[in-house]
C-alpha positions as CSV (number, residue, x, y, z in Angstrom):
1,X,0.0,0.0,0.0
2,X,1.1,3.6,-0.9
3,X,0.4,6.2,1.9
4,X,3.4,9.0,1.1
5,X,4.4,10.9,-1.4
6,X,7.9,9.4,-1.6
7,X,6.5,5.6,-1.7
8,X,4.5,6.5,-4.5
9,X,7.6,8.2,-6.5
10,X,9.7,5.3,-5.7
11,X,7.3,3.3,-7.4
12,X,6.3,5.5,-10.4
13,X,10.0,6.0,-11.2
14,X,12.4,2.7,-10.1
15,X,9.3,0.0,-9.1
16,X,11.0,1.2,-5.2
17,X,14.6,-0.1,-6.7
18,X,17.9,1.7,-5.2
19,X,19.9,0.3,-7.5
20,X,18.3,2.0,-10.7
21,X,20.1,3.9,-12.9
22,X,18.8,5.4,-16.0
23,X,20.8,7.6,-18.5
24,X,18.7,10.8,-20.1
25,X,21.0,12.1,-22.4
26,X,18.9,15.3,-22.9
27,X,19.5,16.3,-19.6
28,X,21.0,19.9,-19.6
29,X,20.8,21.3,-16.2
30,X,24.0,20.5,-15.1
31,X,26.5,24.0,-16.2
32,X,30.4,23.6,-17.6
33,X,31.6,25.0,-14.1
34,X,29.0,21.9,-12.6
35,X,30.7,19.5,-14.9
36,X,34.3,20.3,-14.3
37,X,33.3,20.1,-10.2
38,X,32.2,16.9,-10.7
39,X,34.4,15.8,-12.9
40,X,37.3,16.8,-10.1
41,X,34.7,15.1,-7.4
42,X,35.0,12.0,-8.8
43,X,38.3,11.7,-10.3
44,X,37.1,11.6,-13.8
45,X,37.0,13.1,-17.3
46,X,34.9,15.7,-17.9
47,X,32.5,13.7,-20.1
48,X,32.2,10.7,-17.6
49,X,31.2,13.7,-15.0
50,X,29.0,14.7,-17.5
51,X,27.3,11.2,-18.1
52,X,27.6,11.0,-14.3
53,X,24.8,13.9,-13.9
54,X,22.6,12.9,-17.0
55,X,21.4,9.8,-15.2
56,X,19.2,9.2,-12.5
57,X,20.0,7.7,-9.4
58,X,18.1,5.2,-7.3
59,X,14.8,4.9,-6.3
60,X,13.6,8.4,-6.7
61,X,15.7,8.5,-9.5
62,X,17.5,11.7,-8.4
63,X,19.7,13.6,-11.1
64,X,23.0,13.2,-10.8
65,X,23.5,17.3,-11.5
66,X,21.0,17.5,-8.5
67,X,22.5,15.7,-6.2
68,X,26.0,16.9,-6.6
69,X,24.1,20.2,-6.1
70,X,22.1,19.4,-2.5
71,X,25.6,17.4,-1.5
72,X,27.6,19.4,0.9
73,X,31.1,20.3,-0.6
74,X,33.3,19.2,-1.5
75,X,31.6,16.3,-3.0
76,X,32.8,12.9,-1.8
77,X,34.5,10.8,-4.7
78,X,32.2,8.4,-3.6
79,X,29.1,9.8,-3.2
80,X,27.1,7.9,-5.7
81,X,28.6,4.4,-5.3
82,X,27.4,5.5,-1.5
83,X,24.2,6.4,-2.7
84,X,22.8,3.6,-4.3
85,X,22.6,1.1,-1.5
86,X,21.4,3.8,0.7
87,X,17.4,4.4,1.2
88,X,17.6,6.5,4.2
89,X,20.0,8.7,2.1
90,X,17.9,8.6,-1.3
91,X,14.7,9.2,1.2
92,X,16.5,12.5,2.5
93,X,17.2,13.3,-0.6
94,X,13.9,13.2,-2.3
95,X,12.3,14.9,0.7
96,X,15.1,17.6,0.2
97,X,14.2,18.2,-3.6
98,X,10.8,18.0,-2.5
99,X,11.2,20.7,0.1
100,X,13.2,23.3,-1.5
101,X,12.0,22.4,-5.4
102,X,8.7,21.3,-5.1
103,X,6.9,23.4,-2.7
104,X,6.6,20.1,0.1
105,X,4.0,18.4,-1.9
106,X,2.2,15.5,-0.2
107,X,0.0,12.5,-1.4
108,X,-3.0,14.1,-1.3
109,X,-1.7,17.0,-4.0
110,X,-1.6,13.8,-6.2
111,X,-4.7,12.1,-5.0
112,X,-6.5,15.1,-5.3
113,X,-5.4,16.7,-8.4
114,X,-4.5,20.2,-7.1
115,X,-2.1,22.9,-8.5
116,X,0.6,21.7,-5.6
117,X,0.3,18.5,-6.8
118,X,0.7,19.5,-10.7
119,X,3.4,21.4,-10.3
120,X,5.6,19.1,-7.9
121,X,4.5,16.7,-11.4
122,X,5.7,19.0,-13.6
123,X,8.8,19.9,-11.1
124,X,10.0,16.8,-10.6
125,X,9.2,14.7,-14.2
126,X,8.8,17.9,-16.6
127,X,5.3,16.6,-17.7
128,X,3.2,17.7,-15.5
129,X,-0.2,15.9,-16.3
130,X,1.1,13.3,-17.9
131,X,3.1,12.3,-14.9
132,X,0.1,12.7,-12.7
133,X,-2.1,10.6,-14.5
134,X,1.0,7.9,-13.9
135,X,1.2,8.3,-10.3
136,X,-2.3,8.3,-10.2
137,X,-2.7,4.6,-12.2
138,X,0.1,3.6,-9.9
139,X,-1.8,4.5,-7.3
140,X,-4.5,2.7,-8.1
141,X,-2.4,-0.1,-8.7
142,X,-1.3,-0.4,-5.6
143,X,-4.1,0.8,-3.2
144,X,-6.9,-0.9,-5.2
């Protein structure tokens, strides 16, 4: 059964997997000053940092750009092989972008189809109704 917000993201974007990783190769947040951080974060090239922060991490299936950004610098070399087998840190992290991105949406934005709840869609996925009419079927999915 889903009864938060970040259960039901979990499911919608990894079917609640840590370990998921997805490259989006259009992806553009991350700047050339981000790039070249990362890239010095994580001992790397500057296209590895790059393909680093096009793909999305974990259950939530956080950006890599975003992460590096909410991470606390200097970035630890190994902050996403740290991430991955870590919910409670993927949890904080959501509820992080949630708080300071998404205007601390809650289930019952979704449920109930209200502006808060179409813009943390829209926020968080870049689809707005589209994305809400999948955590909604999800929903149902799961809550019968």
């Amino acid at each position: 059964m889903v009864i938060t917000l970040a259960q039901l993201i979990a499911q919608v974007e990894s079917s609640d997997n840590n370990y998921a990783v997805r490259y989006e190769p259009n992806w553009t947040y991350a700047t050339p000053d981000d790039i070249a951080a990362a890239a010095a974060a994580h001992d790397c090239d500057q296209a590895t940092a790059r393909v680093l922060m096009s793909c999305s991490w974990g259950a939530y299936q956080i950006m890599g750009s975003v992460i590096y950004d909410l991470s606390p610098k200097p970035v630890s070399l190994n902050l996403l092989r740290d991430f991955l087998p870590n919910p409670q840190l993927q949890f904080r992290y959501f509820n992080h972008f949630n708080q300071q991105f998404c205007g601390d949406a809650a289930l019952m934005d979704i449920e109930d189809q209200t502006d808060k709840g179409l813009a943390f869609c829209a926020r968080y996925n870049g689809d707005g109704p589209a994305y809400m009419q999948r955590c909604l079927q999800v929903l149902r999915q799961h809550n019968g």
